[in-house]
N, CA and C atoms as a LAMMPS dump frame, in Angstrom:
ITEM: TIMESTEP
0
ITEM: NUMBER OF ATOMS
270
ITEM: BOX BOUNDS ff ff ff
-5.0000000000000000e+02 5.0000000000000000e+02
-5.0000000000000000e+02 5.0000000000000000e+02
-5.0000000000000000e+02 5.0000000000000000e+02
ITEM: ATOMS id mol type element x y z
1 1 1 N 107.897 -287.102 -320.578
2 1 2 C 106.593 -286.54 -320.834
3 1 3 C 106.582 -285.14 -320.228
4 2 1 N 106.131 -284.006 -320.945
5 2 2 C 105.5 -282.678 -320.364
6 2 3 C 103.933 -282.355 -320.563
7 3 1 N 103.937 -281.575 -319.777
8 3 2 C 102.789 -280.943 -319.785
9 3 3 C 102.735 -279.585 -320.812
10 4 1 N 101.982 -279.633 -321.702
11 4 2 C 101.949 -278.403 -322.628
12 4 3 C 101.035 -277.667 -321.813
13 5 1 N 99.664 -278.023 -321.829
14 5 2 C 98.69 -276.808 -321.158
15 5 3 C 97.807 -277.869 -320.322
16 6 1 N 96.637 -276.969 -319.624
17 6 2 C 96.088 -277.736 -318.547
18 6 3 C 94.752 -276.894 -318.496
19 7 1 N 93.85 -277.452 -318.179
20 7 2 C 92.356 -276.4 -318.501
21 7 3 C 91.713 -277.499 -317.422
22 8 1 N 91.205 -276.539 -316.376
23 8 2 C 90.317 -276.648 -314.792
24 8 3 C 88.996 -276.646 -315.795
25 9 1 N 87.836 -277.138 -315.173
26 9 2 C 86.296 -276.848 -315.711
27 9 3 C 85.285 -277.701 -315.004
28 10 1 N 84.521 -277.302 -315.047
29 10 2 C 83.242 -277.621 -314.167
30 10 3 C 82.805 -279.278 -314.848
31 11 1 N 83.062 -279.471 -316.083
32 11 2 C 83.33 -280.674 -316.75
33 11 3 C 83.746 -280.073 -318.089
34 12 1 N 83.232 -281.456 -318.748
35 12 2 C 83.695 -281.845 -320.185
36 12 3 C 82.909 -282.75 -320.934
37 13 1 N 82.696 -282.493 -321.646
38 13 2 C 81.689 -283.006 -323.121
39 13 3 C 82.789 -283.701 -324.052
40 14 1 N 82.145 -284.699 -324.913
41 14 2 C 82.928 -284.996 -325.736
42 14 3 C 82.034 -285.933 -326.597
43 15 1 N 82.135 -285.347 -328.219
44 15 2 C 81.148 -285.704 -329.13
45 15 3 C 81.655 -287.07 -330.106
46 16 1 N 80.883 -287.86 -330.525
47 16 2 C 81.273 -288.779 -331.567
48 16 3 C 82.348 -288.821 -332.22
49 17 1 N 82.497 -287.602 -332.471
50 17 2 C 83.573 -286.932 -333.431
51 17 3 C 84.927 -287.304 -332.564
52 18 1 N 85.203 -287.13 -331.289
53 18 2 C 86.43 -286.868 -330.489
54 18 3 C 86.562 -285.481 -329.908
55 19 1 N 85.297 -284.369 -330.619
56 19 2 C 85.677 -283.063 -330.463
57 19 3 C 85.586 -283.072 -328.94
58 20 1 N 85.909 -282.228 -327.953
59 20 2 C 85.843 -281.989 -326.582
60 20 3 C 85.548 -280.528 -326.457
61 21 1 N 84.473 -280.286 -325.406
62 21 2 C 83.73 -279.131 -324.93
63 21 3 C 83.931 -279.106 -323.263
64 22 1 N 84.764 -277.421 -323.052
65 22 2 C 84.895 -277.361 -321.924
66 22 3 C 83.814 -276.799 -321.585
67 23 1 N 83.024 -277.458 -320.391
68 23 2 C 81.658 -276.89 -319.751
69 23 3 C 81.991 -276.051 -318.093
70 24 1 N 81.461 -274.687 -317.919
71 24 2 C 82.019 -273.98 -316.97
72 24 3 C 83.244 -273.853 -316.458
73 25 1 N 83.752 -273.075 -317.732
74 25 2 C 84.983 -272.488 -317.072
75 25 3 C 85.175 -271.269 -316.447
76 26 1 N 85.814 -271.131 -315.563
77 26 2 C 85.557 -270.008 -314.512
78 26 3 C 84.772 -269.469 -314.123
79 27 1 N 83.758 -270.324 -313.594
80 27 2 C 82.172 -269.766 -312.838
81 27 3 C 82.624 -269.401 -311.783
82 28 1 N 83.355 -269.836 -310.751
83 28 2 C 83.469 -270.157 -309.61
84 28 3 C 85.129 -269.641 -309.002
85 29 1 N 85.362 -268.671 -308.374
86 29 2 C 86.454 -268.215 -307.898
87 29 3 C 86.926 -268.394 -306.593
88 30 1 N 87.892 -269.03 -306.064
89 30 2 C 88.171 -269.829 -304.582
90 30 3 C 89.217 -268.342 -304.196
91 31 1 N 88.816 -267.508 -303.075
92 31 2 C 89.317 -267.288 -302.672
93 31 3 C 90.352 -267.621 -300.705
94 32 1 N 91.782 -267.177 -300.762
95 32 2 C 92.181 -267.728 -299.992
96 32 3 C 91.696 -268.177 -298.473
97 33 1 N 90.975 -267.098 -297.78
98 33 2 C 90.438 -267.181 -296.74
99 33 3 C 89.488 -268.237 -296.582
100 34 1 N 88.937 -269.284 -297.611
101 34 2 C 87.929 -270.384 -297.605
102 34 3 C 88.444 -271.642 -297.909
103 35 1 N 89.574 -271.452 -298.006
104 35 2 C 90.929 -272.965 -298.513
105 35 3 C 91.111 -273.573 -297.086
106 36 1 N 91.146 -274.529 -296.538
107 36 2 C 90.721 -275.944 -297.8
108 36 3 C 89.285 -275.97 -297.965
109 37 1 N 88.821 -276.063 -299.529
110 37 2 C 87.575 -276.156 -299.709
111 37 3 C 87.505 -277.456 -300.986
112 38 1 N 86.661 -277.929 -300.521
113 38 2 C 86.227 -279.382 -301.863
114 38 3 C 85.211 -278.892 -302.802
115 39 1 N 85.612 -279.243 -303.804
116 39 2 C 85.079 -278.791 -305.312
117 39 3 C 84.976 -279.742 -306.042
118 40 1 N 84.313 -279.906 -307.082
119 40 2 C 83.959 -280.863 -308.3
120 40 3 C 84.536 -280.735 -309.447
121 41 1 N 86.003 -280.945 -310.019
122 41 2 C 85.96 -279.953 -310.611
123 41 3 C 86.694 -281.019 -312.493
124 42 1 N 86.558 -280.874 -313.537
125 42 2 C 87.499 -281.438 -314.559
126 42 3 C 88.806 -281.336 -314.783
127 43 1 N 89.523 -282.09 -315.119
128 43 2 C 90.64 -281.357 -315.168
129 43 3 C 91.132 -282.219 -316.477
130 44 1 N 91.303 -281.068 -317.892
131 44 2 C 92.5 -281.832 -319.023
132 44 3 C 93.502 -281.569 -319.261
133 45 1 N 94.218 -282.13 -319.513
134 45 2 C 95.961 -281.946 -319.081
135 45 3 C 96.424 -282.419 -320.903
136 46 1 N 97.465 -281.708 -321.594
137 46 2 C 97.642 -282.052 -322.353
138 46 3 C 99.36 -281.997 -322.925
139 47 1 N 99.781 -283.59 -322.824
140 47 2 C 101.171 -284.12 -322.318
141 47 3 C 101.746 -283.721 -323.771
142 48 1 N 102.949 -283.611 -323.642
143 48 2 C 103.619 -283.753 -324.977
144 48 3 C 105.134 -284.359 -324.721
145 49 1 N 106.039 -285.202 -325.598
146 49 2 C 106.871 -286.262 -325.734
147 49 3 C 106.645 -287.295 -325.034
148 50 1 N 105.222 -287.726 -325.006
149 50 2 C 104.656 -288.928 -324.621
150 50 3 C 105.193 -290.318 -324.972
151 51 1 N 105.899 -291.127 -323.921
152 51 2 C 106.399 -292.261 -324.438
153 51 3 C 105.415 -293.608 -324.886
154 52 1 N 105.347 -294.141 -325.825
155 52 2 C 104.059 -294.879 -326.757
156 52 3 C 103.737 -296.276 -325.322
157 53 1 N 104.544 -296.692 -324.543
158 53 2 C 104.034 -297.53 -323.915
159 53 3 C 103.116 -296.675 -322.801
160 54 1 N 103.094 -295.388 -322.569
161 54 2 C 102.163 -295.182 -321.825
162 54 3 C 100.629 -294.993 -322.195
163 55 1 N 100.81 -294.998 -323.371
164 55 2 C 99.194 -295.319 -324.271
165 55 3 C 98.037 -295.832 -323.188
166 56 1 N 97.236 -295.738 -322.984
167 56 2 C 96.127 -296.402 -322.634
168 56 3 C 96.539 -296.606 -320.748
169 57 1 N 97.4 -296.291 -320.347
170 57 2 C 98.201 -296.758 -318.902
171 57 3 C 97.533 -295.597 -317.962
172 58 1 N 97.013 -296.209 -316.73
173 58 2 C 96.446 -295.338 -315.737
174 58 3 C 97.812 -294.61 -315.102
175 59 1 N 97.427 -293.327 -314.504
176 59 2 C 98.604 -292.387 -313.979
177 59 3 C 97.989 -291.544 -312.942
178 60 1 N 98.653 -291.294 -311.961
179 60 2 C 98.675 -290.441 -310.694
180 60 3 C 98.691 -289.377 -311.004
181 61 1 N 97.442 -288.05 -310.936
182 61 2 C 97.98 -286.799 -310.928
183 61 3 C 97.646 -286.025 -310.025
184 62 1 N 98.718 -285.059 -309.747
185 62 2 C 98.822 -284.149 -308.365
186 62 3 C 98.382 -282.758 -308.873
187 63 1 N 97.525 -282.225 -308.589
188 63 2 C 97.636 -280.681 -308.207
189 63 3 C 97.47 -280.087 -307.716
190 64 1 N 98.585 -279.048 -307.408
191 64 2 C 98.695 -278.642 -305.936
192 64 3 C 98.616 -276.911 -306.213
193 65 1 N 98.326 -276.386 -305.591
194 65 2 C 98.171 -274.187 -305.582
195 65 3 C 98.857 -274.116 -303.963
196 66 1 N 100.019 -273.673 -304.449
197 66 2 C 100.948 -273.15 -303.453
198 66 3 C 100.956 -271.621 -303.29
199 67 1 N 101.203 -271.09 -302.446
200 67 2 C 101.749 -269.708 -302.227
201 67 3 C 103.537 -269.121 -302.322
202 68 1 N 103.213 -267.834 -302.38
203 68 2 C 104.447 -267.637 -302.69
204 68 3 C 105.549 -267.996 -302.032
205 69 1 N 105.43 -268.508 -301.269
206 69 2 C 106.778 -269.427 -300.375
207 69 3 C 107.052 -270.735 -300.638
208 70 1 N 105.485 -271.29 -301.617
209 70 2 C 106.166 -272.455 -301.856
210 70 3 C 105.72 -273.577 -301.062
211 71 1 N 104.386 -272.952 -300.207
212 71 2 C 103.924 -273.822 -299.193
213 71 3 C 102.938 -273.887 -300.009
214 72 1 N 101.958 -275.363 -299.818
215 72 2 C 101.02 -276.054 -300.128
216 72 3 C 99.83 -275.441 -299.861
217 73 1 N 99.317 -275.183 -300.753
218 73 2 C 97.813 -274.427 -300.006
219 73 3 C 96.452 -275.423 -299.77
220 74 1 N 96.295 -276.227 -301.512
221 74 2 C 95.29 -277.317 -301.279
222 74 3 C 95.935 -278.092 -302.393
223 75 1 N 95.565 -279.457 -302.165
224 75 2 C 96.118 -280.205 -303.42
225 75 3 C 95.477 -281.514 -303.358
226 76 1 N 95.163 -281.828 -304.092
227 76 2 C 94.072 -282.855 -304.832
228 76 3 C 94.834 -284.241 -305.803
229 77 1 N 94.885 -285.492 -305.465
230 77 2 C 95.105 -286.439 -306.345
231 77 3 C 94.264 -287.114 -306.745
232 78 1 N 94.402 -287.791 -307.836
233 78 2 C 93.238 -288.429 -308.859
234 78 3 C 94.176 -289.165 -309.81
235 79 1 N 92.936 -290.309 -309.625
236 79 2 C 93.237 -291.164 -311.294
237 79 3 C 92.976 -290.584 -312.351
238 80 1 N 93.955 -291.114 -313.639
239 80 2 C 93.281 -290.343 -314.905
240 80 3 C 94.662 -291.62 -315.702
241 81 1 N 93.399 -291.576 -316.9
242 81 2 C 94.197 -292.524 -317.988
243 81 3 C 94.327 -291.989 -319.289
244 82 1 N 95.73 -292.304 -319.719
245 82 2 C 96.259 -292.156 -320.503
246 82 3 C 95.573 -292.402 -321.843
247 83 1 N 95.17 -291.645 -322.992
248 83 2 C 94.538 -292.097 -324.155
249 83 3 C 95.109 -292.944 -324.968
250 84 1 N 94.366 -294.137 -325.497
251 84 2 C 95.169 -295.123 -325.931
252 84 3 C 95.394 -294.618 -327.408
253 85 1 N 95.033 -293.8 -328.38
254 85 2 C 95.411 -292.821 -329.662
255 85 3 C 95.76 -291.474 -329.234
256 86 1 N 96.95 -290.998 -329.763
257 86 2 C 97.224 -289.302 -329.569
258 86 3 C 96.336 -288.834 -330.487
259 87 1 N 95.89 -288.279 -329.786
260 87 2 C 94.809 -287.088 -330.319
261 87 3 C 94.713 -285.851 -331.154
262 88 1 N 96.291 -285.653 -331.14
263 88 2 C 96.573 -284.223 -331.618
264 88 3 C 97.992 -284.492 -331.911
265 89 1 N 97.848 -285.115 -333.019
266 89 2 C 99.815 -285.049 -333.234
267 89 3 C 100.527 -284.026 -333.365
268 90 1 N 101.323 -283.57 -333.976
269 90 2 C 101.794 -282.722 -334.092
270 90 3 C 102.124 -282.384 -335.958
């Protein structure tokens, strides 16, 4: 599995349809001198060569904003589940 793209947002909408609406994106700018700071924040992640048994399967995700050395600055884990239909084939 990869990650194609990834979109931060204040949330997310999502209509009958399946369509999805990112709500506040980039209101809010964290600069370094206020890290570690807790935020509310969405996060959609969008996998590609997804193997079919992970359909519908809960998964661990990490994200972390390092500095240029490579050190950890803040990093956040969360549940998030796997959609049981791909959404966007190809």
């Amino acid at each position: 599995m990869n990650l194609d793209w990834i979109i931060l947002a204040e949330g997310f909408g999502t209509a009958s349809n399946g369509a999805v609406t990112a709500i506040g994106i980039n209101q809010m700018v964290v600069i370094a001198p206020v890290l570690p700071i807790t935020t509310k924040r969405g996060v959609m992640a969008h996998f590609v060569d997804i193997k079919p048994e992970l359909a519908g399967q809960e998964l661990e995700v990490t994200l972390t904003v390092s500095d240029a050395a490579g050190n950890a600055i803040v990093a956040q884990t969360a549940p998030a589940r796997m959609n049981p239909v791909q959404q966007w084939p190809d």
